[in-house]
MDAnalysis code that builds the backbone (N, CA, C; Angstrom):
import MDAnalysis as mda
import numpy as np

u = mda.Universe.empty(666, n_residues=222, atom_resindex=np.repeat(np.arange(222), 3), trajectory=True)
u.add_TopologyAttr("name", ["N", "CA", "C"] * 222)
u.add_TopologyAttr("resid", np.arange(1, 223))
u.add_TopologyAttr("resname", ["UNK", "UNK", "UNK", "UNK", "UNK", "UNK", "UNK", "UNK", "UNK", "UNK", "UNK", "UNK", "UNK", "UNK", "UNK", "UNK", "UNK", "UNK", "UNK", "UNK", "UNK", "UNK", "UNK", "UNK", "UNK", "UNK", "UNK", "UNK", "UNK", "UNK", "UNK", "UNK", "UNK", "UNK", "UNK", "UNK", "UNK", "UNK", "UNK", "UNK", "UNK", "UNK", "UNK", "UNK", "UNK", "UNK", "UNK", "UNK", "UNK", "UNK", "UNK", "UNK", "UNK", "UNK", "UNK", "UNK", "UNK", "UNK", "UNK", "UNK", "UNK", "UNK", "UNK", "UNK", "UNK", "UNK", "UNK", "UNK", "UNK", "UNK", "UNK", "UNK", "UNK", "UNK", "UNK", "UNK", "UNK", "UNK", "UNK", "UNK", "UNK", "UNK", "UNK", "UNK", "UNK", "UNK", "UNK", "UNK", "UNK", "UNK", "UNK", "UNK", "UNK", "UNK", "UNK", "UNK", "UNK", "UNK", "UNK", "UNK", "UNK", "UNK", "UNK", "UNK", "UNK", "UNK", "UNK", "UNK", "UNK", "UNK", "UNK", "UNK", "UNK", "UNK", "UNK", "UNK", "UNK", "UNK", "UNK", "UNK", "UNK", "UNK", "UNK", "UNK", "UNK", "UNK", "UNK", "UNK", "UNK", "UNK", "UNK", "UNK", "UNK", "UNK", "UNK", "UNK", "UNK", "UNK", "UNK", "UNK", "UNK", "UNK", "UNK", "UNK", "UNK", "UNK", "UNK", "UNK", "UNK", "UNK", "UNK", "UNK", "UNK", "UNK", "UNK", "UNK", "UNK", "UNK", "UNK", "UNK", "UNK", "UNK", "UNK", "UNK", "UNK", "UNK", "UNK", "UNK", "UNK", "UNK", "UNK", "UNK", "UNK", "UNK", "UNK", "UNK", "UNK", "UNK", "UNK", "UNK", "UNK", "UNK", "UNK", "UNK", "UNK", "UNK", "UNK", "UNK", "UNK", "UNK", "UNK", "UNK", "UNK", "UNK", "UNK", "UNK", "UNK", "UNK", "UNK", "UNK", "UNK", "UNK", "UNK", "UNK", "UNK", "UNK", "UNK", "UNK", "UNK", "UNK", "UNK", "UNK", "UNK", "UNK", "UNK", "UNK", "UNK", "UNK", "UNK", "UNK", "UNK", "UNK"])
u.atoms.positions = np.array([
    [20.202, -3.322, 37.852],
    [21.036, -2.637, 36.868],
    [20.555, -2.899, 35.431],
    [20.474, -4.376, 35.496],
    [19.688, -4.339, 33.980],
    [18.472, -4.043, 33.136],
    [17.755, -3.767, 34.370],
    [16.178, -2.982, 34.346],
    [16.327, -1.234, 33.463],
    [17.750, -0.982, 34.783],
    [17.983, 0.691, 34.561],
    [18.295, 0.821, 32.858],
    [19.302, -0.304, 32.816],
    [20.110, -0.264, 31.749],
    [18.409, -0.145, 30.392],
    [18.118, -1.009, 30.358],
    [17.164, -1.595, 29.540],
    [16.200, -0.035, 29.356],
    [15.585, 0.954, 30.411],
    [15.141, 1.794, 30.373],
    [15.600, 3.001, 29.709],
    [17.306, 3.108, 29.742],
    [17.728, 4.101, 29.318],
    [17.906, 3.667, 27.912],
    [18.209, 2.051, 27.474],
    [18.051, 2.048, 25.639],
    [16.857, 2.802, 25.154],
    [15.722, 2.641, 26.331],
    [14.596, 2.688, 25.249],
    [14.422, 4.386, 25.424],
    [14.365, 4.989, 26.282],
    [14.676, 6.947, 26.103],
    [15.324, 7.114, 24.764],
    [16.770, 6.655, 24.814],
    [17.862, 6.856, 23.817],
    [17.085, 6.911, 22.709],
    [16.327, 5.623, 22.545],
    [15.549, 4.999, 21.488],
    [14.661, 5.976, 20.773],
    [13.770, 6.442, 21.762],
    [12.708, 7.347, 21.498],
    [12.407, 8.710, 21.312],
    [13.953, 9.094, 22.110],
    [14.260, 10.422, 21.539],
    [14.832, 10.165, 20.411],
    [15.985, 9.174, 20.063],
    [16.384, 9.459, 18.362],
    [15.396, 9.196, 17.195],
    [14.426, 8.318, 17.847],
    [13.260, 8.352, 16.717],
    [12.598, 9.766, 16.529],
    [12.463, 10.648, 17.939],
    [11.819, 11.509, 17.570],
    [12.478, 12.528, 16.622],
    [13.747, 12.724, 17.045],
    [14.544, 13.356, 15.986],
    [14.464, 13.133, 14.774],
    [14.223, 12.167, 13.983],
    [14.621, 11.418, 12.820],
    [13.145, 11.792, 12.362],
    [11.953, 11.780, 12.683],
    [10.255, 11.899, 12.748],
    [10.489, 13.466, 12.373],
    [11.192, 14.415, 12.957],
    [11.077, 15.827, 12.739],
    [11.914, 16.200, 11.581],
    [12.898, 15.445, 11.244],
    [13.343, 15.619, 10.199],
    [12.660, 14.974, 8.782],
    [11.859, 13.796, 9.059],
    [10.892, 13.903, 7.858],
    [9.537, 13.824, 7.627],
    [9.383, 14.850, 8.806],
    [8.416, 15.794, 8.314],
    [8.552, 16.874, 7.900],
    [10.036, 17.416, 7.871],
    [10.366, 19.128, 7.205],
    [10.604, 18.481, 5.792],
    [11.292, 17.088, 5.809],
    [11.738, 17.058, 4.021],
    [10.323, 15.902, 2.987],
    [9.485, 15.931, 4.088],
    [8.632, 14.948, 3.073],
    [7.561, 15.334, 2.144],
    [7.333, 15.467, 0.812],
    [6.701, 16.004, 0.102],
    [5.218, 15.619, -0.239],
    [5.645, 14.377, 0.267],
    [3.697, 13.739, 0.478],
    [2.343, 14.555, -0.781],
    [3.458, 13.767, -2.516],
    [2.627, 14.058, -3.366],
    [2.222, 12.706, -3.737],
    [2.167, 11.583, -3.096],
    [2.088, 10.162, -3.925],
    [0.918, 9.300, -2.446],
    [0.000, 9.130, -3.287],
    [-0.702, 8.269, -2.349],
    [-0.106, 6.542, -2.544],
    [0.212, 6.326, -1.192],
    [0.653, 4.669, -1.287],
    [-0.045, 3.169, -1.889],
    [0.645, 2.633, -2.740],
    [0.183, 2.011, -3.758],
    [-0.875, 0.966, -2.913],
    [-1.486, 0.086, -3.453],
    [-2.157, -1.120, -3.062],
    [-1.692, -1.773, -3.657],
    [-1.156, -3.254, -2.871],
    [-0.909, -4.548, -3.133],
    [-1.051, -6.141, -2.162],
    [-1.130, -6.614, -3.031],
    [-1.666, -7.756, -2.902],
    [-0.985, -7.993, -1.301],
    [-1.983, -8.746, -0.717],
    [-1.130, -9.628, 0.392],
    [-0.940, -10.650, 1.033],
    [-0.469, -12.081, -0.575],
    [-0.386, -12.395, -0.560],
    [-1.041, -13.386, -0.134],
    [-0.532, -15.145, -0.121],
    [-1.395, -16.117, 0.265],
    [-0.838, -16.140, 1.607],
    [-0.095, -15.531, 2.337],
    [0.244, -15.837, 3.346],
    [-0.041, -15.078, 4.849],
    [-1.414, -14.064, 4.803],
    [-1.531, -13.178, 5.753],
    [-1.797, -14.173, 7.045],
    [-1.425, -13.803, 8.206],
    [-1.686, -14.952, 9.390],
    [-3.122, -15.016, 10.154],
    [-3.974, -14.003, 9.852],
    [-5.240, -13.751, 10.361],
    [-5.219, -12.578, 11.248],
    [-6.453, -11.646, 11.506],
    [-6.184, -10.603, 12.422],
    [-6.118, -11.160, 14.129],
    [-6.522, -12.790, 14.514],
    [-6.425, -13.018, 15.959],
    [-4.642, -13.428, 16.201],
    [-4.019, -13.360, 14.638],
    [-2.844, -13.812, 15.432],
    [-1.741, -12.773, 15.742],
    [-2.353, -11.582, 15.486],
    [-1.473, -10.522, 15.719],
    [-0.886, -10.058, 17.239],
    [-0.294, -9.886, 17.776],
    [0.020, -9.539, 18.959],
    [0.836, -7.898, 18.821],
    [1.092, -7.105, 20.134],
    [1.214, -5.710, 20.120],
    [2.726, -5.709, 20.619],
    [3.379, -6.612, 20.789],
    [5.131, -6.891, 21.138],
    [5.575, -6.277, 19.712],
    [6.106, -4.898, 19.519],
    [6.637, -5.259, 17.734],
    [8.204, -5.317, 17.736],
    [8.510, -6.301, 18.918],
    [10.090, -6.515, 18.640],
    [10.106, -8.100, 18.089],
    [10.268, -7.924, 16.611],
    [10.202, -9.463, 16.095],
    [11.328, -10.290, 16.036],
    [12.403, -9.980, 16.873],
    [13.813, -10.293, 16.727],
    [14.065, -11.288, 18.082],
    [12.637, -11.317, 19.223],
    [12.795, -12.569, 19.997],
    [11.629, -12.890, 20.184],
    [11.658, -13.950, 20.843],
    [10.124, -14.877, 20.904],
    [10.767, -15.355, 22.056],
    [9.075, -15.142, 22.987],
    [9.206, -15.868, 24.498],
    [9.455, -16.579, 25.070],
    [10.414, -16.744, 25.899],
    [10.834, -18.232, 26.425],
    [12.188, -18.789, 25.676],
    [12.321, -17.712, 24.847],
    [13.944, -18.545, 23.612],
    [15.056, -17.525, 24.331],
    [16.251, -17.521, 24.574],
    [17.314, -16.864, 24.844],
    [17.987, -16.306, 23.976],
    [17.387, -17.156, 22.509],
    [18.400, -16.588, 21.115],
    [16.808, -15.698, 20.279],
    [18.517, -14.944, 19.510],
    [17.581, -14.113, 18.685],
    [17.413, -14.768, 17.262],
    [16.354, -14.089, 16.893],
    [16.417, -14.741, 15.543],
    [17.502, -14.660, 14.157],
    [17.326, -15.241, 13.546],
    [18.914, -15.071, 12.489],
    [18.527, -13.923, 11.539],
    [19.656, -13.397, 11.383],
    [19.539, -12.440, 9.836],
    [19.765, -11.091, 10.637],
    [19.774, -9.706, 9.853],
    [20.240, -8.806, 9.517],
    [18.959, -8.302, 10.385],
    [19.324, -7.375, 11.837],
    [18.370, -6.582, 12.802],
    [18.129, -5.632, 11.686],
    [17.172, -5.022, 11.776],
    [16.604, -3.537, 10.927],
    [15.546, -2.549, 11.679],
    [15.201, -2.102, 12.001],
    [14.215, -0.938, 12.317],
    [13.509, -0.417, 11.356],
    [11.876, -0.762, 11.219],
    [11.424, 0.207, 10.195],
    [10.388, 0.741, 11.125],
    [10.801, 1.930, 10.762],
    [9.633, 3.486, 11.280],
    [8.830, 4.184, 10.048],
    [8.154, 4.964, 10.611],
    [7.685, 6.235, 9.882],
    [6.580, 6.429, 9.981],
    [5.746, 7.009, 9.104],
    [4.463, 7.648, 9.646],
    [3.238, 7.552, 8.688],
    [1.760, 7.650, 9.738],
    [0.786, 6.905, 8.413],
    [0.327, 8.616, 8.361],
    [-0.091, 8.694, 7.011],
    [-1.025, 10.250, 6.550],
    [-2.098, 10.499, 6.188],
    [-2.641, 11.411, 5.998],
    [-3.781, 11.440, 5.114],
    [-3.867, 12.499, 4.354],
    [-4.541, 12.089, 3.438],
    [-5.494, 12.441, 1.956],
    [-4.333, 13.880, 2.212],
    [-4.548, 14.994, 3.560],
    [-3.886, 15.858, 2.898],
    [-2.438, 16.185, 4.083],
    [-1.975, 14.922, 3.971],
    [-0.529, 14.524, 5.022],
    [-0.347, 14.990, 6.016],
    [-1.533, 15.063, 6.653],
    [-1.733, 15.323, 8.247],
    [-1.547, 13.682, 9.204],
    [-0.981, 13.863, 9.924],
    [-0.363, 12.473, 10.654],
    [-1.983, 12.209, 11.172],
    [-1.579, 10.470, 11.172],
    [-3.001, 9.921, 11.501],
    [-3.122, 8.835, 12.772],
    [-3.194, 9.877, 13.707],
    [-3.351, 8.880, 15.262],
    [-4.224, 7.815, 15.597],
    [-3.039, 6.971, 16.164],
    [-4.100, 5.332, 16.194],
    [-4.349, 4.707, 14.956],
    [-4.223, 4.675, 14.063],
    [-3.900, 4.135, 13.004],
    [-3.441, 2.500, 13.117],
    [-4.247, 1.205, 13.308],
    [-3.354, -0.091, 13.159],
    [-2.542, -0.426, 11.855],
    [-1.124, -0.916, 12.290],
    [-0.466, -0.885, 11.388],
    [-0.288, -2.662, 11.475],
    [-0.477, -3.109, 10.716],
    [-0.020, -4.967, 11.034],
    [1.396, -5.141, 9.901],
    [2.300, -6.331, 9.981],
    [3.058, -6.108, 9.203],
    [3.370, -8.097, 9.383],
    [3.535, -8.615, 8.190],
    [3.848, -10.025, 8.355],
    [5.079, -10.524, 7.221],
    [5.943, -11.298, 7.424],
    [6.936, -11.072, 6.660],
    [7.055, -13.053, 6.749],
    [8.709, -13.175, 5.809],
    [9.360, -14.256, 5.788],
    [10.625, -14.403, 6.710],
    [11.230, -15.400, 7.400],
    [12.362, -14.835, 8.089],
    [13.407, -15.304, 7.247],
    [14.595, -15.068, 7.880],
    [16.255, -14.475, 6.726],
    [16.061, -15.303, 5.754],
    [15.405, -17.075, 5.702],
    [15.928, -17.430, 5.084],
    [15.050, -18.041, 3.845],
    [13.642, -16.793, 4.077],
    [13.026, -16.814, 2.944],
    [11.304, -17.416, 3.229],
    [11.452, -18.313, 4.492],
    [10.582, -18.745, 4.656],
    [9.583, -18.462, 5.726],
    [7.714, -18.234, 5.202],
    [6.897, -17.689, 6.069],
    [6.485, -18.800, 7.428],
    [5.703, -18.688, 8.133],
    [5.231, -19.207, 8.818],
    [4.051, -19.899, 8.936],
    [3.705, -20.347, 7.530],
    [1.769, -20.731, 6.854],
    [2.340, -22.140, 7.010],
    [1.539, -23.179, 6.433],
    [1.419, -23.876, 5.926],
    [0.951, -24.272, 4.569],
    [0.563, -22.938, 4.741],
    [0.489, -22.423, 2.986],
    [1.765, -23.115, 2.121],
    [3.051, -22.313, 2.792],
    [4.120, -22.023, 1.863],
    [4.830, -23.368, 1.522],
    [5.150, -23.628, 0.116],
    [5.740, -24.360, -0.238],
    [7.040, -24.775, -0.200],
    [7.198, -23.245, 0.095],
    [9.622, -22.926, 0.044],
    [9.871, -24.087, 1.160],
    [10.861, -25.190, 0.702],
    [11.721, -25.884, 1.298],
    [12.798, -25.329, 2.396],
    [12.531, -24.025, 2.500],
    [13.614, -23.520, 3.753],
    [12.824, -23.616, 4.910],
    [14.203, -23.631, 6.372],
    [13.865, -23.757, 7.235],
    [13.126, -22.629, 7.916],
    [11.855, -22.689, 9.025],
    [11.826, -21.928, 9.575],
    [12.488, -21.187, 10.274],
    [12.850, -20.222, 11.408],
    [13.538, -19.676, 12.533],
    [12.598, -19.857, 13.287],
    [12.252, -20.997, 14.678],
    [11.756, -20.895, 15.686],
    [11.986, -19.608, 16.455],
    [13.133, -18.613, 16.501],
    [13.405, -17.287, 17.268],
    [12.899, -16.264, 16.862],
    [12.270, -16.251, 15.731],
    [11.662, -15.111, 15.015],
    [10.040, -14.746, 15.018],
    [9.293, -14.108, 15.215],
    [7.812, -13.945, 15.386],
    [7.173, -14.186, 14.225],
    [7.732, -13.286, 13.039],
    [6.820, -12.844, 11.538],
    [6.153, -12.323, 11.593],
    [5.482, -11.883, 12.840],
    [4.433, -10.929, 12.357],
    [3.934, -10.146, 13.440],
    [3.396, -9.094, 13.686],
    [3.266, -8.317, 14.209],
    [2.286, -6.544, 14.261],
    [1.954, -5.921, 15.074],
    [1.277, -4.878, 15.026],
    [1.183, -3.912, 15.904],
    [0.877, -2.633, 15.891],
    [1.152, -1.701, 16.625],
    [0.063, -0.392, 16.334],
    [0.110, 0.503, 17.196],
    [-0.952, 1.565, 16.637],
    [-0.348, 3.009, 16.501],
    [-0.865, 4.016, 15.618],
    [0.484, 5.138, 15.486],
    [0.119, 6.002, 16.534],
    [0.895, 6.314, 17.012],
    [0.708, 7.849, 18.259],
    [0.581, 8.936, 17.267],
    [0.312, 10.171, 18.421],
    [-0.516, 11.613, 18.095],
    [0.494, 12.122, 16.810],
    [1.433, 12.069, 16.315],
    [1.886, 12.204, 15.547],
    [2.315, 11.246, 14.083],
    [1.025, 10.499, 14.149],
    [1.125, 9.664, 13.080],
    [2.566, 8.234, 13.442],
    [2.914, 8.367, 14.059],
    [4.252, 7.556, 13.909],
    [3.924, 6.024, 14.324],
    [5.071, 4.999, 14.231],
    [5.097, 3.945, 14.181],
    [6.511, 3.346, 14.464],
    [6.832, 2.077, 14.847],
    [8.009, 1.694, 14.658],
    [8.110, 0.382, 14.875],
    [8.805, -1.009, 13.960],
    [9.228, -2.225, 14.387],
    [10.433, -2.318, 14.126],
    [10.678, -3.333, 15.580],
    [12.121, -4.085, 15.200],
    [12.047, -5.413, 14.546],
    [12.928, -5.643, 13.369],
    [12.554, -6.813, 12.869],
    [13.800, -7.610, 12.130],
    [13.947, -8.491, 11.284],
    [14.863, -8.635, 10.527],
    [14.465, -8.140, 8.969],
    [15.669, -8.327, 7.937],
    [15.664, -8.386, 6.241],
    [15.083, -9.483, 6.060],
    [13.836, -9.811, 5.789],
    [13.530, -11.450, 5.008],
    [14.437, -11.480, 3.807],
    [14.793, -13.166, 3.520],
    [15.018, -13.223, 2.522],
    [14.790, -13.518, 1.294],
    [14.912, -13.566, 0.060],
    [14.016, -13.705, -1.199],
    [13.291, -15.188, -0.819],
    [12.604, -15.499, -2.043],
    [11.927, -17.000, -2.066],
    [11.359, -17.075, -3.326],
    [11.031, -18.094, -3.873],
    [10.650, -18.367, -5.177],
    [9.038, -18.890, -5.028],
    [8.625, -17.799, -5.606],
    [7.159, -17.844, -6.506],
    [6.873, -18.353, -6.868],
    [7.555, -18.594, -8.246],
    [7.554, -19.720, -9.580],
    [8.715, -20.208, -9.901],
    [8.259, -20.850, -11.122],
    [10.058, -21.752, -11.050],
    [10.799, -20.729, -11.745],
    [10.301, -19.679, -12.621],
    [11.344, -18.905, -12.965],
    [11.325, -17.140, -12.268],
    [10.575, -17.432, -10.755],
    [10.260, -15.934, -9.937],
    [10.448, -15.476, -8.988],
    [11.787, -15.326, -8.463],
    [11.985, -15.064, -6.934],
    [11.816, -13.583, -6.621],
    [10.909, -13.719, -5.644],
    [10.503, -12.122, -5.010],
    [11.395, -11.491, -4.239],
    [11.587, -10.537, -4.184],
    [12.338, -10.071, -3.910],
    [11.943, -9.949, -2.430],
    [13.248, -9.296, -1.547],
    [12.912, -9.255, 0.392],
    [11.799, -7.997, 0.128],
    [11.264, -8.662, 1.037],
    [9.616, -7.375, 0.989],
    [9.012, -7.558, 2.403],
    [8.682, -7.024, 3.020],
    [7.514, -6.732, 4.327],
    [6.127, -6.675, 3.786],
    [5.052, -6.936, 4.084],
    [3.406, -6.712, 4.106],
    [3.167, -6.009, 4.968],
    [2.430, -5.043, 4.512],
    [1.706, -3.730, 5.773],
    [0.397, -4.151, 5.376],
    [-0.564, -3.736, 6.501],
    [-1.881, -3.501, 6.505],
    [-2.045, -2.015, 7.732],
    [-2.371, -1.724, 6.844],
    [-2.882, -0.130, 8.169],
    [-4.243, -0.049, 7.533],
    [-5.171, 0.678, 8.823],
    [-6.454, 0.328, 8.717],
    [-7.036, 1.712, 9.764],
    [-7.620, 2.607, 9.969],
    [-8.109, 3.359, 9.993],
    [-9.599, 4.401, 9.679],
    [-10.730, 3.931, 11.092],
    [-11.835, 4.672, 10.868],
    [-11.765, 5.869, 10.381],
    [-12.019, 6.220, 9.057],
    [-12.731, 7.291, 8.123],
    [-11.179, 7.251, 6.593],
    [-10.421, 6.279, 6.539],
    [-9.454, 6.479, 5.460],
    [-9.693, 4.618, 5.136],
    [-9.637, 5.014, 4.013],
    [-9.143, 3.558, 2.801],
    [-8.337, 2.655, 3.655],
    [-8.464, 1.199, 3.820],
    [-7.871, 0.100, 4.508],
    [-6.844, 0.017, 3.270],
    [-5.944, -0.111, 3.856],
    [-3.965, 0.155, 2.738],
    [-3.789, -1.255, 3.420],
    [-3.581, -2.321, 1.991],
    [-2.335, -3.330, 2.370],
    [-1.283, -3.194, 0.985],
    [-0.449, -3.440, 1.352],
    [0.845, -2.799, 0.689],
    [2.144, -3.978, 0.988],
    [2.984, -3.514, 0.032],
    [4.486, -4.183, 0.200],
    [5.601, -2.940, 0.731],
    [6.223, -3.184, 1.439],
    [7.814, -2.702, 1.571],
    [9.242, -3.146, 0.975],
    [9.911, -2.559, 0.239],
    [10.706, -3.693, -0.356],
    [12.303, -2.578, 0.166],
    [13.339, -3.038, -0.139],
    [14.879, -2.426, 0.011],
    [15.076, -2.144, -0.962],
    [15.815, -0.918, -0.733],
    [16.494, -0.260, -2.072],
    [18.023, -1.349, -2.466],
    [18.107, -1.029, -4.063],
    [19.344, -1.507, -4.006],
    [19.698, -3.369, -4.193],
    [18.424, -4.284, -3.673],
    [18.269, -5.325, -3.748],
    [18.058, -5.433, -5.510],
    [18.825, -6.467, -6.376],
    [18.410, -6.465, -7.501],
    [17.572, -7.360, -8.103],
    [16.788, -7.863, -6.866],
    [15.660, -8.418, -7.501],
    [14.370, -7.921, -7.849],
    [14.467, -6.476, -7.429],
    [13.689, -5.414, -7.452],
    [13.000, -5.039, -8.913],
    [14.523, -5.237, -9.762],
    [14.363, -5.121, -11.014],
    [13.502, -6.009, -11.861],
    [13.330, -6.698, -11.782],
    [12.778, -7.965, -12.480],
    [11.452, -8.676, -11.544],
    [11.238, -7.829, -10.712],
    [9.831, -8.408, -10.088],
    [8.971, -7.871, -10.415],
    [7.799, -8.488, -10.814],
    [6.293, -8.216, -11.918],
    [5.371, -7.215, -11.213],
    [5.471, -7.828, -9.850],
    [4.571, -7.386, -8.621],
    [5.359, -5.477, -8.600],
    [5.846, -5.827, -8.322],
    [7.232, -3.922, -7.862],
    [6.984, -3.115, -9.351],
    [7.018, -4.006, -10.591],
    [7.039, -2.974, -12.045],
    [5.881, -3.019, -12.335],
    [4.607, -3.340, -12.051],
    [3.762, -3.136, -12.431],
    [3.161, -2.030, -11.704],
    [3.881, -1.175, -11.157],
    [3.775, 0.332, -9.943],
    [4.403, 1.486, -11.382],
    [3.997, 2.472, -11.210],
    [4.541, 3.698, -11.962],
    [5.406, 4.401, -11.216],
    [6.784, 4.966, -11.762],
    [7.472, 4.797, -11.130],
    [7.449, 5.757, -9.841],
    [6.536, 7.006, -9.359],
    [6.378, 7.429, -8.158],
    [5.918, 6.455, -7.428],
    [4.797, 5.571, -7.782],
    [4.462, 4.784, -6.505],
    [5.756, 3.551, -6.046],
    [6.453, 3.290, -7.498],
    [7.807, 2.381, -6.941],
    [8.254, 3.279, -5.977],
    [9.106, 4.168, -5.921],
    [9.751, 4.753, -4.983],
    [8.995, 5.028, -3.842],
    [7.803, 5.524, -3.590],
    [7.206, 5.496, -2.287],
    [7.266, 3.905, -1.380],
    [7.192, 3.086, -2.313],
    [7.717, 1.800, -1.495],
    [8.690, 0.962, -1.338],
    [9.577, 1.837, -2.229],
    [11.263, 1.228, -1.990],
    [11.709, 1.945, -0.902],
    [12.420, 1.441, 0.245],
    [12.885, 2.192, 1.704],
    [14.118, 1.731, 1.435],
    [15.152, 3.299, 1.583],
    [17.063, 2.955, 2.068],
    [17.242, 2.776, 3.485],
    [18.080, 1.807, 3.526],
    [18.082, 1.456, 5.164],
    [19.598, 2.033, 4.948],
    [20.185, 2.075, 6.361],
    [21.063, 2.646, 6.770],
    [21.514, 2.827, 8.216],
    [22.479, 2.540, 8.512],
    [23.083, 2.341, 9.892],
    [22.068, 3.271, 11.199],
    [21.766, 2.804, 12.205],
    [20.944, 2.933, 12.885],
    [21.688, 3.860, 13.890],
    [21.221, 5.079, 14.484],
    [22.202, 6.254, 15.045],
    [21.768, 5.680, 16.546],
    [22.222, 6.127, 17.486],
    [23.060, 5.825, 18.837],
    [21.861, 5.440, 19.309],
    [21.379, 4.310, 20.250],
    [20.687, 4.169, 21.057],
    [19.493, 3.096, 21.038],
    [19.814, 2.861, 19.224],
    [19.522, 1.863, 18.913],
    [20.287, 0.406, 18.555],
    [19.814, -0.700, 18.541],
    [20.705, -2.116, 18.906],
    [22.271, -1.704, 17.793],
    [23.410, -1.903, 18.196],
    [24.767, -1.677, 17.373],
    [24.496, -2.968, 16.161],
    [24.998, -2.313, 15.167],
    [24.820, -3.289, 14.051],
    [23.402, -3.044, 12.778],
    [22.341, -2.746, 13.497],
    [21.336, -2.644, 12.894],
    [21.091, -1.362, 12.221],
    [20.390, -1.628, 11.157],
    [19.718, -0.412, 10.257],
    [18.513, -0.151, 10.494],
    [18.340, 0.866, 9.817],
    [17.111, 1.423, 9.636],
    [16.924, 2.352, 8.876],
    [15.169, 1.838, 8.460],
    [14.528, 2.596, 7.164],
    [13.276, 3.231, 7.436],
    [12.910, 3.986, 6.566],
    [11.088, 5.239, 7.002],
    [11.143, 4.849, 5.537],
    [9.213, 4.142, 6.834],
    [8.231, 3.783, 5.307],
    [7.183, 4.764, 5.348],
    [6.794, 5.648, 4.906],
    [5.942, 6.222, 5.641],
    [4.618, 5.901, 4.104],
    [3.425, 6.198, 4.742],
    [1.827, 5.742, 4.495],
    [1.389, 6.728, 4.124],
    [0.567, 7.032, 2.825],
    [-0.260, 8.116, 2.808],
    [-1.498, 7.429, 2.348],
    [-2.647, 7.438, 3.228],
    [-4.049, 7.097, 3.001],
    [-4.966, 7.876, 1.742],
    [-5.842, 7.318, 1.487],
    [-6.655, 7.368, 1.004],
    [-8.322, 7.924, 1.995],
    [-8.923, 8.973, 1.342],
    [-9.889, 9.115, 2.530],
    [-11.077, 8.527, 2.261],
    [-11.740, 8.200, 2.951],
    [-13.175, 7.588, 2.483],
    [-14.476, 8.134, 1.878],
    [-14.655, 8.458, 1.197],
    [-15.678, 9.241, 0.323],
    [-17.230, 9.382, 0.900],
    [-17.906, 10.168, 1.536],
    [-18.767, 10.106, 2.584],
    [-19.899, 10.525, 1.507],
    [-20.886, 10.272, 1.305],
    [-22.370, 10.580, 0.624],
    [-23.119, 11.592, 0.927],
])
C-alpha cells in the first residue's frame, strides 16, 4: 500500500509540475540573460554531488530535516529561450539554521545531520528541472553582513556558457542591503529573486514553491 501510495504522490507530482511548466512558458518573456555570481567559498566539489534531489532526507535517518519544505522548479534556456535538454543543474545551499556543510565555514550554528545541502539533476526534453529542499537561513559574512537565504546553482551545458548563480526569496529583507544582490541591475535582480507560494495538490502539504528559471548564454564558435 505504501509503495502504491508513494507512486501516486509522485504522478500527482508530475502532472502538477507539468501544468505549472505550461503555464510559464505562455507568460515568460525571456528578455534577461541570468546574472553570474560568485559561488562562494563553499562549493562541495563536482564528486560530491549525487542525483537524489530530495534534500529534505538523508539515508538511513527517519527524520526530516528542520526548516521550511520548498520546491524549486523551472527551466534552463537559451540564447533564444528554447528549453535546453540535459542541461546539469547542481545546487548547494546552508540548512535552516544558516549553516553549510564545509569546513570552510566559520558560522557557529549547528549543522542538520537530516539535511543533504547539496545536490543535482539533469533537465528533460523540455528544459525543466525540479528540487525538494528547505529555506536556508541567513548567516553572517562579516561582522556587519548577513546574507541573505540564497541557493547556489551551477548549470553547465555542451555548446552554452557554464552559469553559476544565486537564488534568493522575494520579500526577505535582507535582500535590501546585500552588496552581492545590489550590485545586479535591477532586471537581472528580479530574474533571481523567486516568490514562493503554497504548493498545489500533490505536492508534500505545507510546502511552497518557487520557478527559477535559467537563461544561458551561447558559446561563441570561430
Amino acid at each position: 500500500m505504501q509503495g502504491q501510495a508513494s507512486r501516486r504522490n509522485f504522478l500527482l507530482s508530475a502532472g502538477a509540475l507539468a501544468a505549472l511548466s505550461a503555464k510559464a512558458i505562455a507568460s515568460d518573456s525571456c528578455d534577461v540573460f541570468t546574472p553570474a555570481q560568485t559561488s562562494g567559498p563553499f562549493y562541495p566539489g563536482e564528486r560530491a554531488f549525487g542525483l537524489d534531489t530530495d534534500l529534505t532526507v538523508v539515508n538511513g535517518s527517519s527524520r526530516r530535516a528542520l526548516g521550511q519544505v520548498i520546491y524549486v522548479k523551472g527551466r534552463v534556456l537559451d540564447a533564444q529561450c528554447r528549453p535546453i535538454e540535459g542541461a546539469n543543474v547542481e545546487i548547494w545551499q546552508a540548512c535552516a539554521s544558516g549553516k553549510y556543510n564545509s569546513p570552510k565555514d566559520p558560522n557557529p550554528a549547528k549543522l542538520d545531520p537530516n539535511f543533504k545541502y547539496w545536490a543535482e539533476t539533469f533537465t528533460n526534453k523540455d528544459g525543466e528541472y525540479m528540487f525538494k529542499t528547505i529555506r536556508p537561513g541567513a548567516y553572517p559574512a562579516a561582522s556587519d553582513w548577513d546574507r541573505p537565504p540564497h541557493i547556489h546553482v551551477k548549470v553547465s551545458k555542451l555548446g552554452s556558457k557554464e552559469l553559476t548563480t544565486q537564488m534568493y526569496f522575494k520579500g526577505d529583507p535582507l535582500n535590501d542591503v546585500d552588496f552581492i544582490i545590489q550590485d545586479l541591475d535591477p532586471a537581472e535582480r528580479d530574474s533571481v529573486i523567486v516568490d514562493f507560494s503554497p504548493s498545489p495538490v500533490g505536492f508534500e502539504p505545507g510546502s511552497l514553491m518557487g520557478s527559477f528559471e535559467m537563461k544561458l548564454q551561447q558559446v561563441r564558435r570561430s
